[in-house]
C-alpha positions, 0 to 999 in steps of 0.5 A: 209436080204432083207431091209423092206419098210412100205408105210403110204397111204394118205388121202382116199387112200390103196396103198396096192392095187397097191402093184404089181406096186410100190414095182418095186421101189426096188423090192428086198426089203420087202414092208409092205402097211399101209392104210389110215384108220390105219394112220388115227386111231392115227396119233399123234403117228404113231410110237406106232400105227403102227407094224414094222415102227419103225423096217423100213428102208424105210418110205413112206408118202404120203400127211398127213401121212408125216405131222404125220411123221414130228411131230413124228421126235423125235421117229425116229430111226437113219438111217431110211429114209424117202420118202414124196409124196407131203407132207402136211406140215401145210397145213392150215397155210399161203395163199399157202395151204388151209384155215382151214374153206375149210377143214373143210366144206369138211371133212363135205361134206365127212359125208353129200354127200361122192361120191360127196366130193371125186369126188371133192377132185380127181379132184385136184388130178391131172392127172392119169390113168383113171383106176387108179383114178377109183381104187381110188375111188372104195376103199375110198368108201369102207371107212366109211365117218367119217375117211375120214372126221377124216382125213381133220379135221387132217389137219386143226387141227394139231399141226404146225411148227413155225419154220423151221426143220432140217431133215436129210435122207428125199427125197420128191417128188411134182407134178407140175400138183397137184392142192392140193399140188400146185408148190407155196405150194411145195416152202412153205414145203422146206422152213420148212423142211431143209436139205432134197432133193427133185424133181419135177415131170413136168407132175405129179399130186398127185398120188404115181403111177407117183411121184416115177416113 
């Protein structure tokens, strides 16, 4: 039986749509691609929320979706792994992410001027292909402003980790050229999440296409 992979898309993001392309990380395995609009309904409880993850092998979590995995550690099942793409790990805690009052004033720049809010947010994406950034973009617009600003309060909102975890089976990958997952930042969530491996991607930015590739 082929293994099952589900991908948890990050903030404004379909990684379905690129499903041709990044099922080739193992492309003998069945892949199931979840968008940021089903993340984003109940991240408190993805593993109630969402078909077939707790059935998964493989879980992938790009950015909040790997902040909602962490604080559902309890209902993981044993032996299924997980993959963070730049993870966001108390993102609005600490001097290294981003303070609360700059996530919030974005997650209203999303209602009050979206284009332009995600026109920003790209930018500290870091670089890409042009055609896929524009892909990007194509479909958070399709998504309604008020999930992409529910996504931003997520982050300045949840709960935190007050101390350091023990997690076992977890790969992540950081991007040396992220501007929203910084280098500084990176140091900060392998600090808090123990045991796992990670690799940095020297001319990576925030993007699963070259994080995993």
């Amino acid at each position: 039986m082929a293994m099952q992979w589900i991908w948890l898309s990050g903030f404004a993001t379909n990684l379905g749509f690129w499903e041709e392309d990044l099922v080739e990380v193992n492309s003998n395995a069945k892949h199931t691609f979840v968008s940021y609009t089903k993340v984003i309904e109940n991240p408190d409880d993805l593993y109630s929320s969402i078909p077939g993850l707790a059935k998964a092998d493989v879980v992938v979590a790009c950015d909040l979706a790997a902040q909602a995995l962490v604080l559902s550690t309890k209902a993981r099942p044993q032996g299924q792994k997980w993959i963070f793409l730049a993870p966001m790990i108390n993102f609005c805690e600490g001097e290294e992410g981003w303070p609360k009052s700059q996530a919030l004033l974005m997650a209203k720049a999303m209602v009050k001027n979206t284009k332009a809010a995600l026109q920003s947010y790209m930018e500290m994406m870091g670089p890409c292909d042009e055609s896929i950034q524009e892909d990007w973009m194509e479909q958070a617009l399709k998504m309604p402003p008020s999930t992409l600003a529910k996504g931003l309060e997520y982050l300045a909102q949840a709960t935190v980790l007050e101390e350091p975890i023990q997690l076992e089976n977890t790969e992540m990958f950081f991007g040396r050229e992220d501007q929203l997952v910084t280098p500084a930042y990176a140091t900060k969530v392998k600090k808090l999440l123990l045991g796992t491996t990670s690799q940095e991607r020297v001319k990576s930015g925030h993007w699963a296409h070259t994080l995993l590739f």
